[in-house]
C-alpha positions in Angstrom: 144.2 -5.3 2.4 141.5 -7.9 2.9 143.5 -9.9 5.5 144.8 -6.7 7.3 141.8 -5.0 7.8 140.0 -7.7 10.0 142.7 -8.0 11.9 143.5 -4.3 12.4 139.8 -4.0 13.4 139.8 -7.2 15.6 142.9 -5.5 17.6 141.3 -2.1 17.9 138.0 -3.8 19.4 140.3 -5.5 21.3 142.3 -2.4 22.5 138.1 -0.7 23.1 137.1 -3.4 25.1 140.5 -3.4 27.4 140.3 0.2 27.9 136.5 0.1 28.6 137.2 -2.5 31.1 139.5 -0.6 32.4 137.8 2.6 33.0 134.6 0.3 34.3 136.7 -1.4 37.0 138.1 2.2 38.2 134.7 3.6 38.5 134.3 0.8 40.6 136.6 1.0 42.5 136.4 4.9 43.2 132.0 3.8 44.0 133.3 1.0 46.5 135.7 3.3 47.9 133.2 6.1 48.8 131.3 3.0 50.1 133.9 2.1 52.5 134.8 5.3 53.4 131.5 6.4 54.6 131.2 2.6 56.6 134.3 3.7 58.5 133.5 7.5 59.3 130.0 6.6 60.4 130.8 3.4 62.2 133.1 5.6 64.4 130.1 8.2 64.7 128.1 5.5 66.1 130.4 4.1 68.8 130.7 7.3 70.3 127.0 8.8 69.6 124.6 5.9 69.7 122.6 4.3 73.3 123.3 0.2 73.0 123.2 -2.3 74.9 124.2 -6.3 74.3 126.1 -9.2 75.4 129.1 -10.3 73.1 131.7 -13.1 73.1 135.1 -12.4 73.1 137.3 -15.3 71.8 141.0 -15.2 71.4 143.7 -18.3 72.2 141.2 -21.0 72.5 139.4 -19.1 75.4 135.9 -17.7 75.2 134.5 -14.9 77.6 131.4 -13.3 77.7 130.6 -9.5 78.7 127.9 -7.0 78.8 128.7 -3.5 77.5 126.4 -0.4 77.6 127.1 2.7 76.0 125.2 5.9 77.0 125.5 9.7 75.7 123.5 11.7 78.3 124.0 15.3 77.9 126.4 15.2 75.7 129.1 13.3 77.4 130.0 9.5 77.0 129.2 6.4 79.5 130.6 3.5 79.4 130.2 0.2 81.5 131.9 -3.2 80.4 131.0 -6.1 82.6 132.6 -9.8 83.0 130.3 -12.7 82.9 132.4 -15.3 83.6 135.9 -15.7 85.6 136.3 -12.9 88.2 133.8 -10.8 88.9 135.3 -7.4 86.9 133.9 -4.2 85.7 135.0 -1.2 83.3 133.7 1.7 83.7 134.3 4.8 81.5 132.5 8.5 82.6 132.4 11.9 81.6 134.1 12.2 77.9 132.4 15.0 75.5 130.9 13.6 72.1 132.4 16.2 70.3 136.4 15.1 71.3 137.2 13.2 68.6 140.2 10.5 68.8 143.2 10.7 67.4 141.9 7.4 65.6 138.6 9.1 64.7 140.2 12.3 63.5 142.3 9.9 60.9 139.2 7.9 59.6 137.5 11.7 59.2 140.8 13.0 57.4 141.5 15.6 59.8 144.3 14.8 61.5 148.4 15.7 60.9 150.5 12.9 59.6 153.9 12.6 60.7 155.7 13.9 57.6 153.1 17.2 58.4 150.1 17.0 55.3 147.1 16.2 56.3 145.7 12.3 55.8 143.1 12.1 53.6 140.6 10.2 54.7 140.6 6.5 53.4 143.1 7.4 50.7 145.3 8.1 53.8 144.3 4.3 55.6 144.8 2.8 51.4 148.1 3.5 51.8 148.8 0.5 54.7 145.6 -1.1 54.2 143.4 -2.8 51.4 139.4 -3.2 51.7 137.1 -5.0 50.2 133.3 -5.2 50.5 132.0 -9.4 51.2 128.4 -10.6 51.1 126.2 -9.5 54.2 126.2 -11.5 57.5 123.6 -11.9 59.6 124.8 -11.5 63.6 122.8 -11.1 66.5 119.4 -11.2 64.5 120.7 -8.2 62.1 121.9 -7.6 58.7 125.5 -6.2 58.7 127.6 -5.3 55.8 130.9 -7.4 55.6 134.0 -5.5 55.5 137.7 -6.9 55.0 140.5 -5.2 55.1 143.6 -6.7 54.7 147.5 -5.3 55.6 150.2 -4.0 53.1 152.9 -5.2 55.2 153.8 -7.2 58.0 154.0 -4.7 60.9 150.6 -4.7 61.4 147.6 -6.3 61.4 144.2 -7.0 59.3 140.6 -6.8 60.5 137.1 -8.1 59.3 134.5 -6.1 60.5 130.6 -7.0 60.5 128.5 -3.6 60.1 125.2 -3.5 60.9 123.6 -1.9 58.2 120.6 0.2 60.6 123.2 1.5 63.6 126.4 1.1 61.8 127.9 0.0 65.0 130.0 -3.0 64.6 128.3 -6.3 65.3 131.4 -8.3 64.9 135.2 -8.0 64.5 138.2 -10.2 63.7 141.8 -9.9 64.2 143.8 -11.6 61.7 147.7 -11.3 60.9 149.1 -10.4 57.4 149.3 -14.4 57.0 145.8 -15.0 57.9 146.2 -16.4 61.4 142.9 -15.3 63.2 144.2 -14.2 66.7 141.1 -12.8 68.5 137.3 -12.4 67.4 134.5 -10.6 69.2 130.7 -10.7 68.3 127.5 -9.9 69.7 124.9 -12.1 70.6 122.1 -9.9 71.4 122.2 -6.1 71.1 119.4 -3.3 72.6 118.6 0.1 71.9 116.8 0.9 74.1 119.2 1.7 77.2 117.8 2.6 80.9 120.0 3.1 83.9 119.7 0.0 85.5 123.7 -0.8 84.9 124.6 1.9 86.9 123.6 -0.3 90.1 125.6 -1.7 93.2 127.8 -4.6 92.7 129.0 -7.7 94.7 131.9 -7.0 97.3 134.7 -8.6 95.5 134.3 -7.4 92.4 136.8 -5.4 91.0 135.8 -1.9 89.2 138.1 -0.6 87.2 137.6 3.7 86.2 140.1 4.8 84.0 139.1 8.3 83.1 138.8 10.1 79.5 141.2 11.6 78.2 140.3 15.9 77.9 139.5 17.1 74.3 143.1 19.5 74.3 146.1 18.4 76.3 149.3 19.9 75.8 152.0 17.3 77.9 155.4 18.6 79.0 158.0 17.9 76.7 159.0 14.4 77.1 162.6 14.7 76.4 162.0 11.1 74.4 161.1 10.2 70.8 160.9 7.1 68.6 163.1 6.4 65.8 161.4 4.3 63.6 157.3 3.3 64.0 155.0 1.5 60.9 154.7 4.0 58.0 150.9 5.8 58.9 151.1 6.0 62.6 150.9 9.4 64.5 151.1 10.9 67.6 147.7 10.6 69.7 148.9 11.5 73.0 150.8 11.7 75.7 151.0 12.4 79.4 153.1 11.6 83.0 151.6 8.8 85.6 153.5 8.8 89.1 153.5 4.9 89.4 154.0 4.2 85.7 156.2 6.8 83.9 155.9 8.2 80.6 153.6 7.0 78.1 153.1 8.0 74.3 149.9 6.9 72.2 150.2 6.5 68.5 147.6 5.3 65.8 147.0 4.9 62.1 143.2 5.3 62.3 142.7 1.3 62.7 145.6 0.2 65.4 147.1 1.4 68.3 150.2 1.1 70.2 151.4 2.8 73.6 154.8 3.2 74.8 155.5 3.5 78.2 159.3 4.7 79.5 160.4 3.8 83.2 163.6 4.4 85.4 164.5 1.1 86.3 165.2 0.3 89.9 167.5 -1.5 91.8 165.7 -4.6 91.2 166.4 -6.0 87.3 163.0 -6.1 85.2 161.6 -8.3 82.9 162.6 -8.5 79.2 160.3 -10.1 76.2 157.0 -10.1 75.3 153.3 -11.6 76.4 150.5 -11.8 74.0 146.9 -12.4 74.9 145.1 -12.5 71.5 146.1 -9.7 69.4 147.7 -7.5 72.1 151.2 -7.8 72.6 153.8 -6.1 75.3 156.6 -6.1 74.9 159.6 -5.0 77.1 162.8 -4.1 76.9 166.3 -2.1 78.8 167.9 0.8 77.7 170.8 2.8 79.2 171.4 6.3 78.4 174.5 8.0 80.1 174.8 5.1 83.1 170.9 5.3 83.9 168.7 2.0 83.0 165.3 2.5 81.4 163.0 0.0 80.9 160.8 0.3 77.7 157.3 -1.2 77.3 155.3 -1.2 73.9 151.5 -2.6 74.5 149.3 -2.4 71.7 147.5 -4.5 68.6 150.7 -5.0 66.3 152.6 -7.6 65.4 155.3 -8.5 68.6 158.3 -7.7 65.8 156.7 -4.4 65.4 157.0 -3.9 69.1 160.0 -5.1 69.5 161.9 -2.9 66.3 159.7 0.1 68.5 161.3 -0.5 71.4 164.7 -0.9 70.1 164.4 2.7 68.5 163.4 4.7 71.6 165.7 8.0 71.4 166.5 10.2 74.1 167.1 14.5 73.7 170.3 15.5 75.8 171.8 18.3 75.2 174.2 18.7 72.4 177.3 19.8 74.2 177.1 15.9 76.3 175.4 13.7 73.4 174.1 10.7 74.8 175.7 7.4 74.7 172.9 4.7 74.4 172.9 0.8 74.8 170.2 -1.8 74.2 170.2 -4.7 76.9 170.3 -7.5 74.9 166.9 -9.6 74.7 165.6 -12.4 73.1 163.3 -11.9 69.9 160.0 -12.8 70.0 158.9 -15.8 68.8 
């Protein structure tokens, strides 16, 4: 009894301090998860509610550019201006959306919107799922204190993101793009960052620069039917979008709250399009020929995913005839992406 009482006492400490350790680690884990969880819901607050300013770097491929952005929110609706500093003279400009339309990418960081299989994503327990985060050591960019945030893919159809957070604004003063390997494809940071926002962008520029306004989407569209689905996207995307452009077909917009993809679906003319992909730092497009019932079709897929992601999206593209003359669909050949 002398020998066997130590031991059984040394094995239930044992067993008290596992389970202690246990239930400390998941406490922490639940704290840091409410942590990140309220970085991500109000980080997207801020890029749609908050005046700035700032120049930034955008690196990706071995190239470097330099832009200006400002972001206003004048009675209630959203301005945008993105400038080029260097190469072509080129300008963005975005005018006109309301503060209170939430993206289909905002909508899943806030939990509210409809997953594919029809429940409702919860919040970050919904982006846990596909993504892991963890919380580094604070960074200081563009003279501020941001809070480090790294989250990392579950799989290898999409990719993983480091996000720098300033700690006053919450807007992100940094961002990296990394693949579920660790390859870092593109990375943008800001070098200064104001405020304190006037009009002065909203001025006249040189003669042969080129201006670019695409316009806002409205808070509710409701698109005609398609007649088109997918067969197979990454587990976690949904719907976020769609509509009809006369000079580029149809186009679908799907997210999981971090990425984004669009698919756009062509009748192919007489001449033969291009098949494959192009990459410029952590967007791909990708594109690829169907034929349904003797007609060609040429399928793009543009977004920040891996280009095997695009291309298994673009192979599944399905078409909805009518049941009586079922449709008898072929894939042009292509070569995979590299």
């Amino acid at each position: 009894m002398s020998v066997i009482a130590p031991r059984f006492l040394s094995i239930f400490l044992l067993g008290v301090l596992i389970v202690t350790s246990v239930l400390s680690s998941r406490v922490v884990a639940a704290q840091e998860s409410v942590v990140v969880s309220g970085l991500l819901s109000e980080m997207s607050r801020a890029l749609r509610e908050k005046d700035y300013r700032g120049l930034f770097t955008y690196e990706f491929g071995g190239a470097l550019q330099t832009l200006r952005v400002t972001h206003r929110v004048m009675d209630g609706e959203e301005y945008e201006n993105v400038e080029f500093l260097n190469g072509p003279s080129r300008r963005v400009e975005r005018n006109g959306r309301n503060v209170e339309c939430l993206s289909a990418a905002d909508q899943v960081l806030r939990g509210m919107f409809p997953a594919i299989d029809g429940n409702i994503a919860n919040n970050y327990k919904g982006l846990q799922q596909h993504y892991q985060f963890y919380i580094r050591d604070d960074e200081r960019i563009a003279g501020r204190l941001a809070t480090v945030l790294q989250i990392v893919p579950r799989d290898d159809y999409r990719y993983g993101y480091t996000l720098s957070i300033d700690k006053q604004t919450y807007l992100p003063l940094g961002s990296m793009t990394f693949t579920s390997r660790r390859k870092v494809l593109e990375r943008l940071q800001f070098a200064s960052l104001d405020l304190d926002v006037d009009d002065s962008w909203v001025g006249a520029v040189g003669a042969t620069s080129d201006i670019q306004r695409p316009e806002f989407e409205p808070c509710e569209s409701n698109p005609e039917p398609q007649g088109w689905s997918l067969g197979w996207m990454p587990a976690g995307f949904v719907p976020a979008g769609a509509s009809r452009l006369i000079d580029v077909g149809d186009v679908q917009l799907y997210t999981d709250g971090l990425s984004a993809f669009s698919v756009f679906l062509e009748p192919m003319g007489k001449n033969v399009a291009a098949q494959g992909k192009a990459q410029r730092g952590a967007t791909v497009a990708y594109m690829q020929q169907h034929v349904f019932n003797g007609k060609a079709y040429t399928v793009t897929v543009v977004g920040e995913i891996p280009a095997i992601t695009a291309q298994r999206i673009a192979g599944s593209l399905q078409f909805q005839f009518d049941p009586v003359q079922p449709p008898l669909p072929q894939t042009i050949p292509s070569q995979p992406p590299s």
